[in-house]
mmCIF file of the C-alpha atoms, coordinates in Angstrom:
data_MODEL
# 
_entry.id   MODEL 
# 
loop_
_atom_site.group_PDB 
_atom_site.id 
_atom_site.type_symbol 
_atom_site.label_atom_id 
_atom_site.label_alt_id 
_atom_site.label_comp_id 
_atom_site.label_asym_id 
_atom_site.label_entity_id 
_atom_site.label_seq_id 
_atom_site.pdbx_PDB_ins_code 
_atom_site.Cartn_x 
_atom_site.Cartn_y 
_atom_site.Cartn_z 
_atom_site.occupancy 
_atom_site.B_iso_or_equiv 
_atom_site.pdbx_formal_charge 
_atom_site.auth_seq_id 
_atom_site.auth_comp_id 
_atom_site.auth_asym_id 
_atom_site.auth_atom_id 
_atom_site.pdbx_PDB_model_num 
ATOM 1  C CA . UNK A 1 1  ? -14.500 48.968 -5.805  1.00 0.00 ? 1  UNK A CA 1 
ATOM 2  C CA . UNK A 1 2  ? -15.351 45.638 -7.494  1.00 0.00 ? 2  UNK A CA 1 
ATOM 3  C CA . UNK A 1 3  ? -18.928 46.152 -6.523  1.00 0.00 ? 3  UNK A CA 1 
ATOM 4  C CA . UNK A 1 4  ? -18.557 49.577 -8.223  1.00 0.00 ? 4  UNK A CA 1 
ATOM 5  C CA . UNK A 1 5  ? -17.546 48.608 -11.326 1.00 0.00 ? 5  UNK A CA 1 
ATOM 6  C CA . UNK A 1 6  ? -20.254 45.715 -12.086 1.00 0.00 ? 6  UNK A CA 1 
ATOM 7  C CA . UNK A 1 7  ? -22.834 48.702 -11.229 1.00 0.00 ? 7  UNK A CA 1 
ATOM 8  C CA . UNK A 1 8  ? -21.226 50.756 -13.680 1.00 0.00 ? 8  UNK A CA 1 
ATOM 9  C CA . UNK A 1 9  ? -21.238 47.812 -16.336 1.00 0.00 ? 9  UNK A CA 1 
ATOM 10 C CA . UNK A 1 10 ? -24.674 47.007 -15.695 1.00 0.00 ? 10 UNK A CA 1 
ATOM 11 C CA . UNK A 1 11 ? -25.412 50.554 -16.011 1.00 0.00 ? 11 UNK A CA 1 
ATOM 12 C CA . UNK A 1 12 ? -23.764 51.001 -19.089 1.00 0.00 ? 12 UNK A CA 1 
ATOM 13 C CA . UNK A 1 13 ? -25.308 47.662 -20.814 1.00 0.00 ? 13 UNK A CA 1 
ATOM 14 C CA . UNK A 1 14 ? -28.708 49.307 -19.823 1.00 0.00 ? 14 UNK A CA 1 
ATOM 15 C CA . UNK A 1 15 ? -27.858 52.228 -21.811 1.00 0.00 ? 15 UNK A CA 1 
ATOM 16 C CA . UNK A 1 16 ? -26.544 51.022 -24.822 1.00 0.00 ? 16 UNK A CA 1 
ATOM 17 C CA . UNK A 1 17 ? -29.514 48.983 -25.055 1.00 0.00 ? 17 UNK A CA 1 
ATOM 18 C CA . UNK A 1 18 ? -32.307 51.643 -24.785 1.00 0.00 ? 18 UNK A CA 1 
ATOM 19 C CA . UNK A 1 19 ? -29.807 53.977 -26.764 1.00 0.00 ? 19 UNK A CA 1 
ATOM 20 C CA . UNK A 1 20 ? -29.839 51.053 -30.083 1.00 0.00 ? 20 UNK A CA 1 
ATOM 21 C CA . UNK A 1 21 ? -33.512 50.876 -29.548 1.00 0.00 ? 21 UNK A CA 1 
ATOM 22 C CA . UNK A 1 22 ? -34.396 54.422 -30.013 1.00 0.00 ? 22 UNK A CA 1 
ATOM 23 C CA . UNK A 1 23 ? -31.410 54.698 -32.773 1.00 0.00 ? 23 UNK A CA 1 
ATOM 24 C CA . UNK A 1 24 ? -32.515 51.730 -35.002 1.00 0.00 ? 24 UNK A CA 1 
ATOM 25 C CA . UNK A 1 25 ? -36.470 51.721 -34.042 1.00 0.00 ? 25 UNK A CA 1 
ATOM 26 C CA . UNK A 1 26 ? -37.604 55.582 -33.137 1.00 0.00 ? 26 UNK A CA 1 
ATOM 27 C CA . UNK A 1 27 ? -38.557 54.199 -29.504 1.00 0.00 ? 27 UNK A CA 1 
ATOM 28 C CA . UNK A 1 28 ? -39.434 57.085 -27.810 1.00 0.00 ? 28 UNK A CA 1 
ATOM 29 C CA . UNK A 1 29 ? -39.661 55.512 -24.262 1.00 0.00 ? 29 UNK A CA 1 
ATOM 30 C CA . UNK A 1 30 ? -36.282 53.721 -24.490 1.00 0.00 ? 30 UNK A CA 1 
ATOM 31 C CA . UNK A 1 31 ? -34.354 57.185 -25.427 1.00 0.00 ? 31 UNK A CA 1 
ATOM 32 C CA . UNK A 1 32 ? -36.007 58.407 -21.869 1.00 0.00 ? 32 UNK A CA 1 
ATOM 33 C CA . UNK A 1 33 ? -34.731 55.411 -20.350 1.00 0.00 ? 33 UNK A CA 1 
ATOM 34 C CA . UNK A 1 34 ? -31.242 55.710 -22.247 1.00 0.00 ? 34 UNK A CA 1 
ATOM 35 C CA . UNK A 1 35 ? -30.845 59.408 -20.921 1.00 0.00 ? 35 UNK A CA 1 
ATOM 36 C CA . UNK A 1 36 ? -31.739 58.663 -17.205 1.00 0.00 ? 36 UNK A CA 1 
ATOM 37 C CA . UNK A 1 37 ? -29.463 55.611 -17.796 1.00 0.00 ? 37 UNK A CA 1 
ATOM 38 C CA . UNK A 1 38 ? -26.901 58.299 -19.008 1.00 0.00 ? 38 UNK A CA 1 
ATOM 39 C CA . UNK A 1 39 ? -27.680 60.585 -15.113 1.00 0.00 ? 39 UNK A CA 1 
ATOM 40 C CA . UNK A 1 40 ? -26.881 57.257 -13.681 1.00 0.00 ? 40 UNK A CA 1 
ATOM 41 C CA . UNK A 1 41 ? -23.673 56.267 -15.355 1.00 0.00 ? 41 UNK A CA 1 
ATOM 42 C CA . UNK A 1 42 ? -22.395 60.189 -14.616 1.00 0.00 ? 42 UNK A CA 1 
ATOM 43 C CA . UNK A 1 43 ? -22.810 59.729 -11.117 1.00 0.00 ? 43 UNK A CA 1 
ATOM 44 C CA . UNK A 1 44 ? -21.280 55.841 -11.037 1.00 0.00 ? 44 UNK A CA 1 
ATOM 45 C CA . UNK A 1 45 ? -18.484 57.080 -12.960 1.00 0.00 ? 45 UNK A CA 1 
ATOM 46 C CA . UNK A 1 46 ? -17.780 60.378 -10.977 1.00 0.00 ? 46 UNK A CA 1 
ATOM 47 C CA . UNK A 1 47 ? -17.883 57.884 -7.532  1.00 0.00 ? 47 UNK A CA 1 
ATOM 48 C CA . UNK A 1 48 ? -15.454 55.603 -9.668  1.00 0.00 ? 48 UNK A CA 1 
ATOM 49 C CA . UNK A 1 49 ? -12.912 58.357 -9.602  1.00 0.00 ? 49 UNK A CA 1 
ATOM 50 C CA . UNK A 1 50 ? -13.525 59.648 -6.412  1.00 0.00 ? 50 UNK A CA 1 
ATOM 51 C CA . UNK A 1 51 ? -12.748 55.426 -4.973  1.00 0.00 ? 51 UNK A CA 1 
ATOM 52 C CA . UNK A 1 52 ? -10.043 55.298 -7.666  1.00 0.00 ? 52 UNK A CA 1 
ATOM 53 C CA . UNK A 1 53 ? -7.923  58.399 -6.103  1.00 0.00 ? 53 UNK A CA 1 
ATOM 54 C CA . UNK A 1 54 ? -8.282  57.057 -2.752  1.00 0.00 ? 54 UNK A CA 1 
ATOM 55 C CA . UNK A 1 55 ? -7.360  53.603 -3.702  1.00 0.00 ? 55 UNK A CA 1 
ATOM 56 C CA . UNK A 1 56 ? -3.765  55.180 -5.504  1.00 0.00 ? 56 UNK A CA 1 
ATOM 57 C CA . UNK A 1 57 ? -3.127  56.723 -2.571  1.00 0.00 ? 57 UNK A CA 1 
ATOM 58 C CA . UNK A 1 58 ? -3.050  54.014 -0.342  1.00 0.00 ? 58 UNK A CA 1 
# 
């Protein structure tokens, strides 16, 4: 789960820094990488809860 969760902060540092550079500078390319960045994080986050549920139960 530890692994997980750097993954998901990586992830999300990623995408908030493509999503500032296409907010503050119009970069075209970086809003592309922000929203694939934003597929990524949806899938980290969703496997996140899935761990998280199994972890509670133990």
């Amino acid at each position: 789960m530890e692994k997980l969760v750097s993954k998901i902060k990586a992830e999300f540092e990623a995408f908030a820094t493509d999503a500032d550079l296409q907010v503050e500078k119009g970069n075209k390319a970086a809003g592309t990488r922000a929203r694939k960045s934003s597929l990524d994080l949806e899938k980290l986050l969703k496997e996140f809860r899935k761990v998280s549920i199994e972890a509670a139960k133990k």
